[in-house]
C-alpha positions in Angstrom: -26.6 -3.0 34.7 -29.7 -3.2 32.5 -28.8 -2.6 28.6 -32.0 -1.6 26.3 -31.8 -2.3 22.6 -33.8 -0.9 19.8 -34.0 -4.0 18.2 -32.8 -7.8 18.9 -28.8 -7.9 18.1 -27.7 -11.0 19.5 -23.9 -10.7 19.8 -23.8 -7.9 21.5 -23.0 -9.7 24.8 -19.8 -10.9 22.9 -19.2 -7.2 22.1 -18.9 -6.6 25.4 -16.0 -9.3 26.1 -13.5 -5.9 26.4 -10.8 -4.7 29.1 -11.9 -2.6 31.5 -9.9 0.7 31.2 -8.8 2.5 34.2 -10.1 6.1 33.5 -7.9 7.7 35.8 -4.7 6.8 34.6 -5.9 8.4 30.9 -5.2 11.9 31.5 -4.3 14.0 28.6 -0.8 13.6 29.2 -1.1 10.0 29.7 -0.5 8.3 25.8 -1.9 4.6 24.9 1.8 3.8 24.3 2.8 4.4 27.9 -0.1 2.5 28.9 1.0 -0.2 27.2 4.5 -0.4 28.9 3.0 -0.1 32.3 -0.4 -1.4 32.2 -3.3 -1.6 35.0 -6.1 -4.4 34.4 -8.5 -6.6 36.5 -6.7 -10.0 35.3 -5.5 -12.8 37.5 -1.7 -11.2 37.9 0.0 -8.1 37.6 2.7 -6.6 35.7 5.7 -6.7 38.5 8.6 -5.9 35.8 9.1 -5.8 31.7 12.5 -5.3 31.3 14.2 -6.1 27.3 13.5 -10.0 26.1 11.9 -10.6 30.3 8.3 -10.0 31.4 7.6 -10.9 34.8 3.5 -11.0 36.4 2.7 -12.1 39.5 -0.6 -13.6 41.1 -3.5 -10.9 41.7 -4.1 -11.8 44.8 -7.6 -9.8 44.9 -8.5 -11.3 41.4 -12.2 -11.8 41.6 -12.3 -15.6 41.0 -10.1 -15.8 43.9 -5.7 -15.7 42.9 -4.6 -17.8 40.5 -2.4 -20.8 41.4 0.6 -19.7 40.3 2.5 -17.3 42.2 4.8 -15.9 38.8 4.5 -15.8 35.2 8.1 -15.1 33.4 8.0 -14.7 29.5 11.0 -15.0 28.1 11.6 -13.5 24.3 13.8 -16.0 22.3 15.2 -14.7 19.0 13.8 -17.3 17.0 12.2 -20.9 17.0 14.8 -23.4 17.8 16.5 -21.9 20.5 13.0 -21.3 22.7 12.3 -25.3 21.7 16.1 -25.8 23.0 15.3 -23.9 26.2 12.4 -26.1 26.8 14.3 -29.5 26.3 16.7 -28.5 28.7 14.0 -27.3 31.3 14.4 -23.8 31.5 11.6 -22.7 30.1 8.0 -24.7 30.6 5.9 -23.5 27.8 6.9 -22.8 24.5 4.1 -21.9 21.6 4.3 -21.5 17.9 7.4 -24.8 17.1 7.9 -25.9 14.2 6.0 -29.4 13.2 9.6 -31.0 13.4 10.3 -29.6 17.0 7.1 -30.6 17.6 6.9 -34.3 16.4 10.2 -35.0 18.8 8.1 -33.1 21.6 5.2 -36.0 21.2 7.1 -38.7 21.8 8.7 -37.5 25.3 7.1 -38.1 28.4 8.7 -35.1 30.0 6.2 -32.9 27.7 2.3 -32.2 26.7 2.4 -31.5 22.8 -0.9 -29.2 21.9 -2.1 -28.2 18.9 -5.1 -26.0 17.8 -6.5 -24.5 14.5 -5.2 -20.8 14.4 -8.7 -17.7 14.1 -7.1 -17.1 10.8 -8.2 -18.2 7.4 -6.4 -18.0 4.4 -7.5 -17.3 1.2 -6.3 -15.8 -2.2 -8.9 -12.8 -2.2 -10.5 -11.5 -5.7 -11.2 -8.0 -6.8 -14.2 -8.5 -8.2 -13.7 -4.9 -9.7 -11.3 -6.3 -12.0 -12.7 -6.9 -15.0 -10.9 -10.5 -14.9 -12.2 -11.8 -12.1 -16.1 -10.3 -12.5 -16.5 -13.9 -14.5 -17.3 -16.5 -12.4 -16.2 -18.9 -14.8 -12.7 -17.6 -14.3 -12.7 -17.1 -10.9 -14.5 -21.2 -10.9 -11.2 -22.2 -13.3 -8.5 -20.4 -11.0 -10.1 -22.0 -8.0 -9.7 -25.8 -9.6 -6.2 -24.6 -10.5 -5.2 -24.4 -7.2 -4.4 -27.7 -5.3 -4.5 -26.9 -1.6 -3.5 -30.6 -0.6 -0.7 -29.7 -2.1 -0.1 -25.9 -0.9 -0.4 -27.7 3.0 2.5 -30.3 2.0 4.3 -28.7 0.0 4.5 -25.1 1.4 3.5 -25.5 4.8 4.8 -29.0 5.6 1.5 -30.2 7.0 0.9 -27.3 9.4 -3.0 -26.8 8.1 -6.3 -28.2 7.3 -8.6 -26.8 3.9 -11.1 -24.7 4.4 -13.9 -24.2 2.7 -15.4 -20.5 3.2 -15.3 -17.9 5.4 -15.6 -19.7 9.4 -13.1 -21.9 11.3 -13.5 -25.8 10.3 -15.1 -27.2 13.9 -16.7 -24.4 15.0 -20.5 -23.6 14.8 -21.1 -21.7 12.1 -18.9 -23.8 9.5 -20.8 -26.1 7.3 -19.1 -29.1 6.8 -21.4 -30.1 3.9 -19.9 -27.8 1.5 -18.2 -30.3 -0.1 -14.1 -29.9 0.1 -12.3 -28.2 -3.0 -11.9 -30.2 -6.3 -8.4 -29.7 -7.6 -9.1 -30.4 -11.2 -6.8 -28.9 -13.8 -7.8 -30.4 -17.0 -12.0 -28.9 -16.3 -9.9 -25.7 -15.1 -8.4 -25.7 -18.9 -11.8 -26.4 -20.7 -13.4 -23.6 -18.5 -10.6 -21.3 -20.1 -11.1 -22.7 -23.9 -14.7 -22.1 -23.6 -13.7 -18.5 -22.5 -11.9 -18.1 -25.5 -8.2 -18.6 -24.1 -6.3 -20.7 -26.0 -2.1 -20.7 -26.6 -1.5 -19.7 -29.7 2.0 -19.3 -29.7 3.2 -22.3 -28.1 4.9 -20.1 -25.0 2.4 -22.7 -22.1 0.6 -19.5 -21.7 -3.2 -19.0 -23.1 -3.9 -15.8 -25.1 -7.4 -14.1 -26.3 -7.6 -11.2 -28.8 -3.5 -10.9 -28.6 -3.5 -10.7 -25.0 -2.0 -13.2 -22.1 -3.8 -14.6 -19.6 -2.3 -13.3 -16.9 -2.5 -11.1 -13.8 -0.7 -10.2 -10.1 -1.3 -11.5 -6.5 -0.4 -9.5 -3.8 1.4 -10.8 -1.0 2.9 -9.8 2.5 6.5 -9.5 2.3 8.8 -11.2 5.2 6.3 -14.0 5.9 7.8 -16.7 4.9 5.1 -19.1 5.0 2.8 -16.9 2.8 5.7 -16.2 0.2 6.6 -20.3 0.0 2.4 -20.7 -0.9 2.7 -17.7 -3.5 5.3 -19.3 -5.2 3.5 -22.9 -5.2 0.4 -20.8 -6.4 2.0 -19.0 -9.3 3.3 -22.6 -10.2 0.2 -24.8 -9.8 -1.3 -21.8 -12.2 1.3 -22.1 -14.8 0.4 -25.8 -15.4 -2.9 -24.6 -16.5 -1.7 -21.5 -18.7 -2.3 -18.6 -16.7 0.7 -16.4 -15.9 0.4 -15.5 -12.3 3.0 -13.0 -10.9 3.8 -12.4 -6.9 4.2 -9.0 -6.0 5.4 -8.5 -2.5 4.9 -5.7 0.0 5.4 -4.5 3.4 2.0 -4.5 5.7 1.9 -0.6 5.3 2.1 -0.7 1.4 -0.1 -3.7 1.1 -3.1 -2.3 2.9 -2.9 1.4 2.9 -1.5 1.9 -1.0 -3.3 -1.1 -2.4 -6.3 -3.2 -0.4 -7.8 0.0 1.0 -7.5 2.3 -2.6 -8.7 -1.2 -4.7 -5.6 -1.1 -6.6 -4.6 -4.6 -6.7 -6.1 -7.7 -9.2 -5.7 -10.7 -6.5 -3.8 -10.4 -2.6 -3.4 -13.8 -0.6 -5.1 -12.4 2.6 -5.7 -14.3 5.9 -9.2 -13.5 7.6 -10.0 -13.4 11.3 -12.7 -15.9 12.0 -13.8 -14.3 15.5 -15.8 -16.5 18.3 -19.3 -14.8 17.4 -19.6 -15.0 13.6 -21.1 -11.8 12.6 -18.9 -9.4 13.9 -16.1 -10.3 10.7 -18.7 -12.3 8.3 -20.9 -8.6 8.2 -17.9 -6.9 8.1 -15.7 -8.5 5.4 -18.8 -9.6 3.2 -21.2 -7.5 3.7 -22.0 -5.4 0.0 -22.8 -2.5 2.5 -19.0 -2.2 3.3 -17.7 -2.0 0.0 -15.5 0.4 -0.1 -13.7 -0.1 3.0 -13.3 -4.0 4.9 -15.2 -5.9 2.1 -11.8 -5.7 0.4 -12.7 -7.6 -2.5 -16.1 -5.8 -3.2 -18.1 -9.4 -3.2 -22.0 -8.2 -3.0 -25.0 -10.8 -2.9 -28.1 -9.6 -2.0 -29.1 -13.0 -0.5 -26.2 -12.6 1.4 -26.6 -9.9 3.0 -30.3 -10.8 4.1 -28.7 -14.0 5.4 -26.2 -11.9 7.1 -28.6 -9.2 8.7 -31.1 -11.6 9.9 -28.3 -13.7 11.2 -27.3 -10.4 13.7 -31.3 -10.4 15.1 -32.1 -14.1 15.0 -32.2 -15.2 19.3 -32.6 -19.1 18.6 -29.1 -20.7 18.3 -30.3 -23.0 15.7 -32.0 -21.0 13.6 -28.7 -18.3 13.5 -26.4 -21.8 12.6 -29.0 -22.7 10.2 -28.6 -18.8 8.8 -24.5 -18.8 8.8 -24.5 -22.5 7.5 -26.3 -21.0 3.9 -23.7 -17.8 3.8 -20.9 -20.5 3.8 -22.8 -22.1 1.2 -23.7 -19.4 -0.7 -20.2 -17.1 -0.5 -18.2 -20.7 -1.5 -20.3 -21.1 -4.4 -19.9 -17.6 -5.4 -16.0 -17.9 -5.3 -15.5 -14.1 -4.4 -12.3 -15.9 -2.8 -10.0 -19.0 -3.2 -10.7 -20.3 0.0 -7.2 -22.0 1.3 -6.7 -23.5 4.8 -6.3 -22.4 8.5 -3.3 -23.6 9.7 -2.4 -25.7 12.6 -0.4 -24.1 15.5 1.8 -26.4 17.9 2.9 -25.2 21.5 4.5 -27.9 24.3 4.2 -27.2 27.8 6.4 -29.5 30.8 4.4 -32.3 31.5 4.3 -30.7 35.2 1.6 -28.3 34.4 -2.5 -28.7 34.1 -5.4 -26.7 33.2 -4.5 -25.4 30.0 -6.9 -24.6 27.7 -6.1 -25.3 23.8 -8.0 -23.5 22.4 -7.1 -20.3 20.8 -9.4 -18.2 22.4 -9.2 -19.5 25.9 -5.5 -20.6 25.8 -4.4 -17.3 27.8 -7.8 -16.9 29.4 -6.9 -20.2 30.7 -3.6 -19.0 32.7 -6.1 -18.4 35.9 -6.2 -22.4 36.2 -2.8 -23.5 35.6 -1.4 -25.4 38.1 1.5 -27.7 39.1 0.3 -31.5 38.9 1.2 -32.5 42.3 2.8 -36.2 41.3 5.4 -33.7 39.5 6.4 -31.0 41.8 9.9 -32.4 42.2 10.5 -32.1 38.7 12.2 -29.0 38.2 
């Protein structure tokens, strides 16, 4: 197959990394749903039986590498954390992913188990609307981001389970440019900022007032996540000590995005952002001024930006296009259009039976094709 482009667009191979859909079983009566409960791929095993809580796939034995080494796959559904982690210390499960760091830290220090742990393609931020006439100053949006003491959000709130960030890629990968220089949590030059803006409490209430208004204004959060409620709270705290009155409001996915985010009603949202393998795909389409309106949620527009971005998407030498993506973190962390946060840490344990897993989060399921059974452990159950 020979693909001809109108111009250079180097990740459209990585636009290509899709399933191949089997045409003939999307007939007009056929819907995506049912699909989904009975679906036809290419991959290393096939669905043999989904019944409620109990997926069962067995080995593709025409799978074009050649069939995987394991003959099954079972997933079991556990209704929450602690009894999946129970399963797996009494060996009836093999794998479990997503424990909690305590779960975890017992898992590490048993020889029966391989402990795991990867940085999620998530990163977390508390997203501006640079609409809002509050948060058009850089100044302010500069003071709110000293306010904010992610050290303190990871211990606190997430009990370790994250590393900062600094801007819009993945700490580790490629594009990410570790010589933007880590947050500064620095609440005494976060109040001076505000005095020189004019803010200042005049009533002795701890919260600063200009022209007989408070400082204050509404972050938007996703109600039912636990973790992101326990860092709202810890945010609307860490904000207090420096005078501004920061309220949580939260809301169900469908409210969140379709009544607020996507109308521009909102003042602040804390809003995780998918990182991607190629960068361009997400940086052009969360960034980009050209998609104000629609994913560039918090309308951030830079025209240097945007140049960076373009030529990024055209550029075929690999260092010139980390060179490119190494300024755009530079240049969107300087421009705060964001509160850049943390990507946080995900655990998983497998029986210490097993080999060829892949931790990383793109290639942990891709991976499944080379699992095998370490043959000093095949008595182990």
């Amino acid at each position: 197959v020979r693909f001809h482009l109108k111009e250079a667009y180097t990740p459209f191979l990585n636009l290509l990394i899709l399933e191949i859909i089997p045409a003939h079983l999307f007939t007009d009566s056929t819907s995506q749903e049912a699909f989904a409960r009975s679906p036809v791929g290419t991959g290393p095993f096939r669905l043999e039986s989904w019944d409620a809580g109990r997926l069962v796939l067995s080995a593709n034995l025409d799978y074009f590498e050649g069939r995987p080494y394991l003959d099954r796959v079972i997933v079991e559904q556990y209704t929450d954390q602690s009894r999946a982690w129970s399963a797996l210390m009494q060996g009836e499960v093999d794998v479990v992913m997503d424990l909690e760091l305590e779960d975890y830290g017992v898992l590490e220090g048993d020889p029966r188990f391989r402990t795991h742990s990867y940085l999620e393609v998530f990163y977390h931020t508390l997203l501006f609307n640079l609409q809002d006439p509050l948060f058009a100053s850089a100044d302010m949006r500069r003071a709110v981001d000293l306010a904010v003491d992610r050290q303190d959000l990871i211990g606190d709130a997430l009990n370790g389970w994250a590393v900062e960030t600094t801007g819009p890629f993945r700490p580790g990968t490629w594009p990410y440019n570790p010589d933007v220089p880590q947050a500064r949590y620095d609440p005494a030059e976060a109040a001076r900022i505000l005095a020189d803006l004019g803010w200042e409490d005049a009533d002795g209430d701890l919260i600063l007032e200009r022209g007989g208004e408070e400082l204050a204004f509404t972050f938007l959060a996703d109600r039912g996540d636990l973790l992101k409620e326990a860092v709202a709270r810890r945010i609307k705290w860490q904000l207090f000590q420096v005078g501004i009155r920061a309220e949580v409001e939260l809301l169900s996915p469908t409210e969140l995005f379709e009544e607020r985010l996507f109308p521009g009603d909102f003042q602040a949202v804390l809003l995780q952002f998918n990182a991607g393998a190629d960068p361009d795909k997400y940086i052009n389409f969360f960034w980009h001024s050209r998609n104000i309106g629609t994913s560039n949620l918090g309308s951030y527009s830079n025209p240097e930006t945007d140049g960076l971005i373009e030529a990024g998407r055209t550029s075929l030498d690999f260092e010139e296009r980390k060179s490119l993506y190494s300024r755009i973190h530079t240049l969107i962390a300087r421009d705060r259009p964001a509160v850049f946060l943390y990507v946080r840490k995900i655990f998983f344990a497998t029986s210490n039976k097993f080999d060829g897993i892949n931790a990383a989060p793109e290639l942990f399921y891709q991976s499944i094709k080379d699992w095998h059974i370490d043959p000093s452990q095949k008595e182990r159950r």
